[in-house]
N, C-alpha and C positions, 0 to 999 in steps of 0.2 A: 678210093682207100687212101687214108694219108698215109705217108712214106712215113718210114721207122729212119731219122737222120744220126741215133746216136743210140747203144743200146743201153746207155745209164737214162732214157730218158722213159718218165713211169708210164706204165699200161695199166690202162684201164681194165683190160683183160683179167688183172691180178687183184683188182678192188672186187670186181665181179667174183671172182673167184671166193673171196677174205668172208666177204658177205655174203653167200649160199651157203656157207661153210658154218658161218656163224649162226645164219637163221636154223640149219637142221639141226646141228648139236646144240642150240636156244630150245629149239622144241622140243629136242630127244631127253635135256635137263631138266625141261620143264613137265613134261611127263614123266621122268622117272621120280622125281621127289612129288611131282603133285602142288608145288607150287611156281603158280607162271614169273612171280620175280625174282626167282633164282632162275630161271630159263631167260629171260630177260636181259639180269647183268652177266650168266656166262656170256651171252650173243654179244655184249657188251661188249666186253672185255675179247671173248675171241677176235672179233671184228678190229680194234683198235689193236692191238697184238701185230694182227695179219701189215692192215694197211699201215700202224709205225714200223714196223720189222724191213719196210720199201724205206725209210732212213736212212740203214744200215749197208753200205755200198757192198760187202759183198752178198750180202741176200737181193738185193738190188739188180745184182749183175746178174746172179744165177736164175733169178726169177724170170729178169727179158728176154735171156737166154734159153729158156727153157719153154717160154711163151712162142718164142719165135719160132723153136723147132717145131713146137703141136701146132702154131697156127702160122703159116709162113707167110710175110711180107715180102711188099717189094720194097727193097733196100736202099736210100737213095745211091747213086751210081753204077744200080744192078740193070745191064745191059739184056736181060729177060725182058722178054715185053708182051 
């Protein structure tokens, strides 16, 4: 597992995230109007929302952070082994 050496640095965890997100409310849009290109550009638009919003350092912070506690790394320096 690679080591987490800063926690402003981005997770993939949280792309993962931006994008299941955007694919099901894509489809749940795209089925409730009945057209798949407005299910399409909300996935769009949710998706880019999500992963620009990692930009913005305090959502940045709160994200890794909040990543870290549901999925714990080892930290570099962290004398756990």
């Amino acid at each position: 597992m690679k080591q987490v050496e800063n926690l402003d640095d981005h997770l993939v965890v949280h792309d993962t995230a931006s994008l299941t997100v955007a694919g099901v409310l894509g489809l749940a849009a795209g089925a409730m109007t009945g057209s798949p290109e407005l299910g399409l550009a909300a996935a769009g638009v949710i998706s880019a929302t999500g992963i620009g919003g990692m930009r913005i350092g305090p959502v940045r912070r709160g994200v890794n952070r909040a990543a870290l506690t549901l999925a714990p790394a080892r930290v570099k320096g962290d004398v756990k082994g």
